[in-house]
NUBABA-177716 format. One record per residue (C-alpha): residue number from 1; x, y, z. Coordinates in steps of 0.001 Angstrom, whole numbers, plus 500000, padded with zeros to 6 digits. Layout:
N
REC  pos      px      py      pz
REC  NUM       X       Y       Z
...
//
This chain:
550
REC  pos      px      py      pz
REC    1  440711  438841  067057
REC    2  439373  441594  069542
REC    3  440717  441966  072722
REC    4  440451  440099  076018
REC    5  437042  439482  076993
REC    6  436120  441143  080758
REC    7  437189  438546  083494
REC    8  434611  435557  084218
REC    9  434857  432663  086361
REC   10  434158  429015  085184
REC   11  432938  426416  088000
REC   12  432076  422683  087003
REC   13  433837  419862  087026
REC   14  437457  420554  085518
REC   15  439953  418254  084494
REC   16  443386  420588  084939
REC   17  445656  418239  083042
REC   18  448348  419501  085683
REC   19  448083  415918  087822
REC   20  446194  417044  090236
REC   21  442645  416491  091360
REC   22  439628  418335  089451
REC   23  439145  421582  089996
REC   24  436027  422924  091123
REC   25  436493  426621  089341
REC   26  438373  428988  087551
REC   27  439121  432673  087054
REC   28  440250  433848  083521
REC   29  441426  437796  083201
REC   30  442753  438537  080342
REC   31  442755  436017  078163
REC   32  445093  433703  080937
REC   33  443935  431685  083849
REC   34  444872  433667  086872
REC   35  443246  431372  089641
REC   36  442614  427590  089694
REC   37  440881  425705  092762
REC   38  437869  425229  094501
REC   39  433855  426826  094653
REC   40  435063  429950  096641
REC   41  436681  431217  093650
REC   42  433153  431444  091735
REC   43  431908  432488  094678
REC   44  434648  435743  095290
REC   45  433959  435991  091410
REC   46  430220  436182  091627
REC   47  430327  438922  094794
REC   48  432506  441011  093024
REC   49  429866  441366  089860
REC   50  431608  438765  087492
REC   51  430085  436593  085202
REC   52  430417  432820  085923
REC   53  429555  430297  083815
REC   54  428535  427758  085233
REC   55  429186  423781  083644
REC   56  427325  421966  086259
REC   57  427998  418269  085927
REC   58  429686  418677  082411
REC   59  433158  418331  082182
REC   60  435181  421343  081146
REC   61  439237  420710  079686
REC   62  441782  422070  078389
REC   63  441370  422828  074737
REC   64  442612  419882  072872
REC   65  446382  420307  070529
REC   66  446354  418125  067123
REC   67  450226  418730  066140
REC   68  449934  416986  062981
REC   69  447499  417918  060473
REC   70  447231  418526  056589
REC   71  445054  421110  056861
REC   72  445248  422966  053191
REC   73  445668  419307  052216
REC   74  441916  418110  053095
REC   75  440086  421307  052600
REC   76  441067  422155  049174
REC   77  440270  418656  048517
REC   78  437220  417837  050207
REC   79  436356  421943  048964
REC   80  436290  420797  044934
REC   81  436618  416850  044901
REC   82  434110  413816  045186
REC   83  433597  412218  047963
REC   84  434043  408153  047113
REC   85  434761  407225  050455
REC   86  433524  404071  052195
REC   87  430831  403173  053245
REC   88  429189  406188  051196
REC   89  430608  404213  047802
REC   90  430088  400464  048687
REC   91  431670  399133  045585
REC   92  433256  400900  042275
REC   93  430378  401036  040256
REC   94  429202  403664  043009
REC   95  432336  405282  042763
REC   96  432207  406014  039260
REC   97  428517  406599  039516
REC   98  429777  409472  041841
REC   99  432791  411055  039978
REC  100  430466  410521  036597
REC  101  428106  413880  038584
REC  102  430714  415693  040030
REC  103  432293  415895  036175
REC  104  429335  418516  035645
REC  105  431010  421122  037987
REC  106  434706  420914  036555
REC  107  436003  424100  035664
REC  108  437398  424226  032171
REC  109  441123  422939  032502
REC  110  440229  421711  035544
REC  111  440828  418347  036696
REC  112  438240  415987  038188
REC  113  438901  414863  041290
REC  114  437875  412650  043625
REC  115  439044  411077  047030
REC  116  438279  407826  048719
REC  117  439610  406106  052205
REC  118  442973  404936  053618
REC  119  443261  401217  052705
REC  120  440329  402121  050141
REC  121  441058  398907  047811
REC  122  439810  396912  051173
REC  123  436946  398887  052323
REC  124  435159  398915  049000
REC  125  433518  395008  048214
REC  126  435727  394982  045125
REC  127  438342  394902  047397
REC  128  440785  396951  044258
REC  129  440832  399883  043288
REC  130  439600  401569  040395
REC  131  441518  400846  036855
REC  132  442753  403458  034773
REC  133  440197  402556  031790
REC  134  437338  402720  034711
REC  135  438229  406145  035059
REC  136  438753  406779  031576
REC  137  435197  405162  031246
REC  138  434022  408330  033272
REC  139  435974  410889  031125
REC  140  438799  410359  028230
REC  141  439193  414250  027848
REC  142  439124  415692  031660
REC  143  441987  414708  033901
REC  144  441012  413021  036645
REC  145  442854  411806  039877
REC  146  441131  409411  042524
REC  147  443531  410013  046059
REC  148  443342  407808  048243
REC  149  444477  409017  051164
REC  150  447540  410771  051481
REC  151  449774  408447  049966
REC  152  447957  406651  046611
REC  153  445603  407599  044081
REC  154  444606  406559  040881
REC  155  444952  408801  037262
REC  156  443239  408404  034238
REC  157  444599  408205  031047
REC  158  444816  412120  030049
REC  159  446205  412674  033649
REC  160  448817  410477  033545
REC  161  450285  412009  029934
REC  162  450029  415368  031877
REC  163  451390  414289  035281
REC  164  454740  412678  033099
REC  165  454825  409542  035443
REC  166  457819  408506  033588
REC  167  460048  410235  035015
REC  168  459571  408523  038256
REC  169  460503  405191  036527
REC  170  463460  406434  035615
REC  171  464687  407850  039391
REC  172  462778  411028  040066
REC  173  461913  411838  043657
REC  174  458361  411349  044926
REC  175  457676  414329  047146
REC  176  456537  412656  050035
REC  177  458130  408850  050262
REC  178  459928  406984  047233
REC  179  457489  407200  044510
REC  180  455449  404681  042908
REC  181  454248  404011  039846
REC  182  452570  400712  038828
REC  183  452924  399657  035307
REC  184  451416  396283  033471
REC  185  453106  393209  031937
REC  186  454052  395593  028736
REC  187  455469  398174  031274
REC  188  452785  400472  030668
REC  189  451090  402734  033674
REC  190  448782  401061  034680
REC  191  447401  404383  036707
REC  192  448448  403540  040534
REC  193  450724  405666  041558
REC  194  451777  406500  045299
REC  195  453739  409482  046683
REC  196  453569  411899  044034
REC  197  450655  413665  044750
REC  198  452585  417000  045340
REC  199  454175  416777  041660
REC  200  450532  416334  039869
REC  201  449825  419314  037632
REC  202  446328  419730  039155
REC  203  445708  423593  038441
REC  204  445734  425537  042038
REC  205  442355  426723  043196
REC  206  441385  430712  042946
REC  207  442741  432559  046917
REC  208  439706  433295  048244
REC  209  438238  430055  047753
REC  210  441608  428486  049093
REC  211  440572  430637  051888
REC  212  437296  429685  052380
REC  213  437694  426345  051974
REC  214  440440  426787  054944
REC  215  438020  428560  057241
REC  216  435093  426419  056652
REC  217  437116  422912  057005
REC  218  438818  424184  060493
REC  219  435374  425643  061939
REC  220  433603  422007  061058
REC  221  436233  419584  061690
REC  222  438469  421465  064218
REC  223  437014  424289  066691
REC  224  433907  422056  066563
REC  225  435216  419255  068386
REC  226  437543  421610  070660
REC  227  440683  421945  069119
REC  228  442346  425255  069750
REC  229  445893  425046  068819
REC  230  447719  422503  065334
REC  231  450574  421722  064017
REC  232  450050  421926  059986
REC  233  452317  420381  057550
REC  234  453037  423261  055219
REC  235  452973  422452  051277
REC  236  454791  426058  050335
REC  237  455254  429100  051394
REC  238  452348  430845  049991
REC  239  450424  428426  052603
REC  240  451828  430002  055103
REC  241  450718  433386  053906
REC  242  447230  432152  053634
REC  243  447140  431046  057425
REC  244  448649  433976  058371
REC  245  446033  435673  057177
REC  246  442898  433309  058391
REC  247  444682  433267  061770
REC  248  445432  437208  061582
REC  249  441549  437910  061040
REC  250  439971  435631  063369
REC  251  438662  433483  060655
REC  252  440318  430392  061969
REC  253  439991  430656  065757
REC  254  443131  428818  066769
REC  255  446466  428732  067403
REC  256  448813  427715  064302
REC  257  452281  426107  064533
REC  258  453894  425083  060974
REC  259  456517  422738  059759
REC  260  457613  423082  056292
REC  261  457401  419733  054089
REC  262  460836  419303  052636
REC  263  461957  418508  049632
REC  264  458054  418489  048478
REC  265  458230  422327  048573
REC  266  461591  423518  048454
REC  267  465223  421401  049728
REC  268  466152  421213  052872
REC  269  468964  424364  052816
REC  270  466501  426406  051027
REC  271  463902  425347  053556
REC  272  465843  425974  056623
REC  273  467067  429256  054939
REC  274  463003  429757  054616
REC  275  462157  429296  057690
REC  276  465074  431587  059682
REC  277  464544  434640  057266
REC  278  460856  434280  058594
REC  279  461100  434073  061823
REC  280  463926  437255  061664
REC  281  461170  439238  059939
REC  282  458807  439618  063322
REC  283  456838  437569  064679
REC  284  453241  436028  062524
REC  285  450156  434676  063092
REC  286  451302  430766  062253
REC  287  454320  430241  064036
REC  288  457108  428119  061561
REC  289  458572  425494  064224
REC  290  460823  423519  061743
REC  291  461279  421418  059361
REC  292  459097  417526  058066
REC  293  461111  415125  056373
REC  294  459939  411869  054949
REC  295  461865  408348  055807
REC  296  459640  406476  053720
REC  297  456385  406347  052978
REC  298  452676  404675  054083
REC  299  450975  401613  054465
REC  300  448496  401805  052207
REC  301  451033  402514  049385
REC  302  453279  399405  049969
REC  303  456470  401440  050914
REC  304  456234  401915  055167
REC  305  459762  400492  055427
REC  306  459515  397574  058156
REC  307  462185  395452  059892
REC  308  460368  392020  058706
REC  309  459089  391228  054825
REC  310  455649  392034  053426
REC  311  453411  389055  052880
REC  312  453629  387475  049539
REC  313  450110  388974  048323
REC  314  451106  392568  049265
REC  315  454795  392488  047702
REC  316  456417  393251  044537
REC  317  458651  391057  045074
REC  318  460172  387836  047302
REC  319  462028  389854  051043
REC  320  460496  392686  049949
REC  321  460593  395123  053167
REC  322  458931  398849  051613
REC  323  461541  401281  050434
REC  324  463481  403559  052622
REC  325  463475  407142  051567
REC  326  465570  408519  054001
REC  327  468436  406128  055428
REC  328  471299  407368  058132
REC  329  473655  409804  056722
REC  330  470489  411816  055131
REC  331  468937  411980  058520
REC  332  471943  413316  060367
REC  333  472933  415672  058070
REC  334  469216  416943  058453
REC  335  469695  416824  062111
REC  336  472545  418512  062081
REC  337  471283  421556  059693
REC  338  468314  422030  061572
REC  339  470137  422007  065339
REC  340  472753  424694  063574
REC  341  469447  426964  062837
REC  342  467761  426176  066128
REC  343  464427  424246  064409
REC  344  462646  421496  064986
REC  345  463210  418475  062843
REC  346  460027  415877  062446
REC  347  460893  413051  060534
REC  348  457786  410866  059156
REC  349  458376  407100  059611
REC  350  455677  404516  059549
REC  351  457740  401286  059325
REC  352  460124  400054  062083
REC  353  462880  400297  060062
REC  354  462720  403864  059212
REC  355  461917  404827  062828
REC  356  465270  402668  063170
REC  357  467128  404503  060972
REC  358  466041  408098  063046
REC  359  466675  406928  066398
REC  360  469981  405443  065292
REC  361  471060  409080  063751
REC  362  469981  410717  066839
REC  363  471747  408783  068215
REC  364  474623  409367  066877
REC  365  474326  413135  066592
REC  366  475545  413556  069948
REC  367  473984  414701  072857
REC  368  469957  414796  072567
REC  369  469418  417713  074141
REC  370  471566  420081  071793
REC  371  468937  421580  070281
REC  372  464516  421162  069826
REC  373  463922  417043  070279
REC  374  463395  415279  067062
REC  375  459637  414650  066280
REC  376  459109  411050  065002
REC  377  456026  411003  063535
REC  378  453958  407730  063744
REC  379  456580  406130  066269
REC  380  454251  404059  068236
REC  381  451620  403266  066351
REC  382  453413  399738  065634
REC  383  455827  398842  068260
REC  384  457745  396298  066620
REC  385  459713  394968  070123
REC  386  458993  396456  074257
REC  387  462519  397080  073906
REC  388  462628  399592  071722
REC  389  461383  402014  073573
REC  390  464514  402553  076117
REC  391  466065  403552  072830
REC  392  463298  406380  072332
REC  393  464239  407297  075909
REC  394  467700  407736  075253
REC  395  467455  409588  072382
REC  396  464971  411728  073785
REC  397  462891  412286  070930
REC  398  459050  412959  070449
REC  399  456860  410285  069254
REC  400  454138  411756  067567
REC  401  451321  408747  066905
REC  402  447147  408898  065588
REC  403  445209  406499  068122
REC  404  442516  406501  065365
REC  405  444664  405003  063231
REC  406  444537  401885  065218
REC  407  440867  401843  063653
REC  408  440963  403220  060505
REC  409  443810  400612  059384
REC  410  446489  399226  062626
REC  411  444469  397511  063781
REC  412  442954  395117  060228
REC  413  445239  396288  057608
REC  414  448492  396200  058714
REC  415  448559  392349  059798
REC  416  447379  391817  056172
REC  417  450824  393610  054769
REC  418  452979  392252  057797
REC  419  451678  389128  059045
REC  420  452340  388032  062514
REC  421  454804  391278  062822
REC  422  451781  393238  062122
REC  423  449612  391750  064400
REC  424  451078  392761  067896
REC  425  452379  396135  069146
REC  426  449130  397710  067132
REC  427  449705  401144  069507
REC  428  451161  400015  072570
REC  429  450371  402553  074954
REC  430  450061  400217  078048
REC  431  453951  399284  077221
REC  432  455192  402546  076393
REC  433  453440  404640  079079
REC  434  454599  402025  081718
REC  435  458419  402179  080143
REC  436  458553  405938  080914
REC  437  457776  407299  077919
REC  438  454454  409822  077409
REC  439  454196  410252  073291
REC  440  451828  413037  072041
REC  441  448625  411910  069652
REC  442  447791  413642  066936
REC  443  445332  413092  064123
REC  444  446908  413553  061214
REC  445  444387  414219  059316
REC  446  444396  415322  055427
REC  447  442316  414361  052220
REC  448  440506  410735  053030
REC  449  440425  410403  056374
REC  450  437163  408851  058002
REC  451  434639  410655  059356
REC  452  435491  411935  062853
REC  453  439280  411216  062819
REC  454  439851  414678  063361
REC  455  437861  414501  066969
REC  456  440329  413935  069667
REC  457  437214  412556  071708
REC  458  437049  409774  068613
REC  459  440525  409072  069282
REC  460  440440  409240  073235
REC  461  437806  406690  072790
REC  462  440559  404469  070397
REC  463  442559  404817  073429
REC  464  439982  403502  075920
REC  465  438068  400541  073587
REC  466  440629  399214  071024
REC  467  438093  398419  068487
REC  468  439205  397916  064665
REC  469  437909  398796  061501
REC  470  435519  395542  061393
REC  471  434658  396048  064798
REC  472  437087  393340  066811
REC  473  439142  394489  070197
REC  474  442637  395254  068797
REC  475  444895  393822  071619
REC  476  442860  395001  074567
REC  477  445992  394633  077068
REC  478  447091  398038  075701
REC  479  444273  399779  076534
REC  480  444779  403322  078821
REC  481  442757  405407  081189
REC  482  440634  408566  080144
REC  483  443051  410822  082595
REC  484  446435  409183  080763
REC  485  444806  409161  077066
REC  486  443556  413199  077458
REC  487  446996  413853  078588
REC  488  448195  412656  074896
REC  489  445815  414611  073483
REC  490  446609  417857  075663
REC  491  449882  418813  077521
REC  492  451767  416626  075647
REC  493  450562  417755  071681
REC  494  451365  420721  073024
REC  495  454734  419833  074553
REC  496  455446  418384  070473
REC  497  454820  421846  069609
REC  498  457455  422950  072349
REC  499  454437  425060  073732
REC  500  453721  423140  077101
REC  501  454193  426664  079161
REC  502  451382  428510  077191
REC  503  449015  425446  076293
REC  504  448184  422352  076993
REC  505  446792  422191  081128
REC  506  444203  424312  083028
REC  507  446958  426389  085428
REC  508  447835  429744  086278
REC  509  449540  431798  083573
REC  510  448597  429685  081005
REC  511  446437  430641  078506
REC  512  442459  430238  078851
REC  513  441681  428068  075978
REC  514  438876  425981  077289
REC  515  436804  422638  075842
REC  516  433154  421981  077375
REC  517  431561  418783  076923
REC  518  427989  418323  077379
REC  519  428503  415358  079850
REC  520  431073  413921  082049
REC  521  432647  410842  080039
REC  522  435016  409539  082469
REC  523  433032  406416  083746
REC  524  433293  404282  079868
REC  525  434531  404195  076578
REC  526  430901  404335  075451
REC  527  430676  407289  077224
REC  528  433555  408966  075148
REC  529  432013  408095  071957
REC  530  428735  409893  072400
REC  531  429891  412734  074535
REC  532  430122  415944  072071
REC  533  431566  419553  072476
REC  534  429351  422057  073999
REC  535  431197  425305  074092
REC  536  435113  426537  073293
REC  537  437010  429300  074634
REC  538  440304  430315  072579
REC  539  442193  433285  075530
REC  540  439004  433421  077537
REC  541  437158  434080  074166
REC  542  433869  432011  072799
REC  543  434632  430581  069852
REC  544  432088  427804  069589
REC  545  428660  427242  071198
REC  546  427091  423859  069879
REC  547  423183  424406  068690
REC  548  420875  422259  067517
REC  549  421895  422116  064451
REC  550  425364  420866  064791
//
């Protein structure tokens, strides 16, 4: 990036973040915000010969913090797969229809790929997903591999001899949660697998379209829709090389933290040893925060390990309660490895009963504030009792939960797995926020999300209206304010990335990254929805100006 653009003043309407009262302008020298306040500072600004730019009525914020993305998950993806996801493909027949033209641009020894929706076998009016002979229907030669969001996907027949699925019947570790692999009456794959989507031997993609795909997929689902600083998941070290670089050039305007997904690319030891021996090298472009672990896996999958038994439709088997992939001992010895090093440790846990299992090893690590607080990724999203959350307190961790989540699957599909456990504490903000405890929102987005999950407007808006996947209010009780749901998406996303005093709230000394909107939302939920970004400023720096076009 070049440096510092000359000092300007910004007056408007501005939402601080800092609990105060709206500012009425701004001064930004140097890439920081030096003043904060009211008109005369435009005013001083504008007598000395500075520019001022001037929002009017719109509403100008801090630039928004997602610190949980898969980044280099969804762009390599969405850069060479199909798109199948609903409502685009109604049914399989469009599905197949769709991977049947996109088989024209695989690369020799290439695989086909194509990617379709959390909770896809209930979107699509088949309500299943595709069989391994409808995919073989498509191609019996090319690989191909259907995802399905980040935790299932279906293979085809000469992708499943290649990926070796086997293996994972017989006790080999997914990479993400505890794998699965579905097999028939005659205990044959069947081509459903979940959780091994790191170990499929899809051939990597050439580096500088890796890096274009990167560039493009942050400019159009990212700076876009104002977000100026992530947290990415990491997949190897040679991903962090490539954001380096993007980050280093200007390429991605943004600031990148990293936490390195263990054991999917290296163990833990070797990870933490990974991460240290980086950081002693000099500082980088993507900052390496710590270290993501998985305690089990996802929803859609069948293995989110929860305190009360699946439904009978949605189970392998009578009690059966997901699978644990991480239980006690595993997570404090993590805990303790990564406090000895000084990293962060986020621990992924959709079910109750992993996010049990990580408060009770914090717990019992001794005192909470040793080292960085433990991240608990997805800890909210399903509350499963108000009480819990005086345990959060006292362990002091970080809940890290996706308010769009609520509609792309809390708020319909999870009843359907759960039952009556499913169906209350769908994000409980109203009960957490009133217990004393301000979590940090996040999108994580990767390969399958909807459209718009990665626009923390879209998920301010969950916040504010509640409203499911079929369109019904989602336990409307829980419902926050604009000021309290921007917070999530602001000060404290960037308090998960332990960068609160740089980021995160319009103040002095902090750094001038800036969102305009082309209204002020504030007055409904409606309002939310349609408001879009105008302009974004990464250190006092235009990094986005919206046109007609976009």
């Amino acid at each position: 990036m070049a440096g510092p653009a000359a000092p300007f003043a910004v007056s408007g309407r501005i939402a601080t973040v800092s609990g105060a009262a709206d500012a009425q302008a701004l001064l930004i020298r140097d890439g920081r915000i030096a003043e904060v306040g009211d008109r005369r500072i435009a005013e001083q600004a504008a007598a000395v010969g500075l520019e001022v730019h001037d929002a009017g009525d719109r509403l100008v914020l801090p630039g928004f913090v997602d610190p949980h993305i898969h980044l280099r998950h969804l762009a390599v993806g969405r850069g060479r797969g199909v798109d199948c996801r609903f409502p685009g493909c109604k049914t399989i027949s469009d599905v197949l229809d769709a991977l049947h033209t996109g088989l024209k641009q695989v690369p020799e020894g290439g695989w086909l790929i194509g990617y379709g929706n959390l909770f896809f076998d209930q979107k699509i009016a088949d309500r299943r997903v595709p069989t391994r002979a409808e995919l073989d229907s498509v191609t019996g030669t090319v690989p191909a591999v259907l995802h399905m969001g980040g935790h299932a996907s279906v293979l085809n027949t000469p992708a499943l001899q290649l990926a070796g699925v086997e293996r994972f019947l017989n006790g080999a570790a997914g990479g993400w949660g505890a794998p699965v692999v579905e097999t028939d009456a005659a205990g044959r794959p069947t081509g459903l697998v979940a959780e091994i989507d790191p170990m499929l031997p899809i051939p990597a993609a050439e580096p500088d379209a890796v890096a274009d795909y990167l560039a493009q997929t942050y400019h159009e689902l990212f700076t876009r829709y104002g977000v100026t600083a992530f947290g990415e998941m990491i997949e190897s070290a040679g991903a962090a090389v490539e954001l380096d670089r993007l980050l280093a050039s200007g390429r991605i305007a943004a600031r990148g933290t990293a936490y390195l997904m263990v054991p999917a690319a290296m163990p833990l030891e070797a990870g933490i040893g990974w991460v240290t021996t980086r950081a002693a090298d000099g500082p980088h472009p993507l900052r390496v925060a710590g270290i993501k672990m998985f305690a089990d896996g996802g929803y859609s999958s069948r293995n989110a390990a929860s305190r009360t038994p699946y439904v009978a439709d949605h189970a392998p088997r009578p009690g059966y309660r997901g699978r644990l992939n991480l239980a006690y001992p595993d997570i404090r010895a993590a805990i303790g490895a990564t406090r000895s090093a000084g990293l962060q440790l986020a621990v992924h846990t959709n079910g109750t009963a992993a996010q049990d299992e990580v408060i009770a090893a914090v717990l019992g690590s001794g005192d909470p504030a040793a080292g960085p607080p433990v991240r608990v990724e997805h800890l909210g999203n399903l509350l499963g009792a108000a009480q819990d959350v005086a345990g959060w307190r006292r362990a002091g961790v970080r809940p890290v939960l996706q308010p769009a989540f609520l509609h792309n699957f809390m708020g319909d599909f999870v009843p359907m797995l759960l039952g009556d456990a499913g169906s209350v504490g769908r994000l409980a903000l109203r009960t957490i926020l009133d217990q004393g405890v301000i979590p940090a929102a996040s999108s994580d987005v990767g390969l399958g999300a909807e459209t718009g999950q990665s626009s923390p407007l879209f998920g301010i808006y969950c916040c504010l209206s509640r409203i499911g996947y079929w369109g019904r209010a989602i336990e409307p009780h829980e419902a926050i304010s604009f000021g309290e749901a921007l917070r999530l998406f602001t000060l404290e996303a960037a308090r998960a990335l332990g960068l609160e005093r740089e980021i995160g709230s319009l103040e002095p000394g902090k750094q001038a990254d800036l969102v305009v909107l082309d209204r002020d939302p504030r007055a409904s939920a409606d309002d939310v929805k349609a408001a879009q970004v105008d302009a974004v400023y990464l250190a006092g720096e235009e990094v986005f100006r919206r046109t007609d076009g976009d």
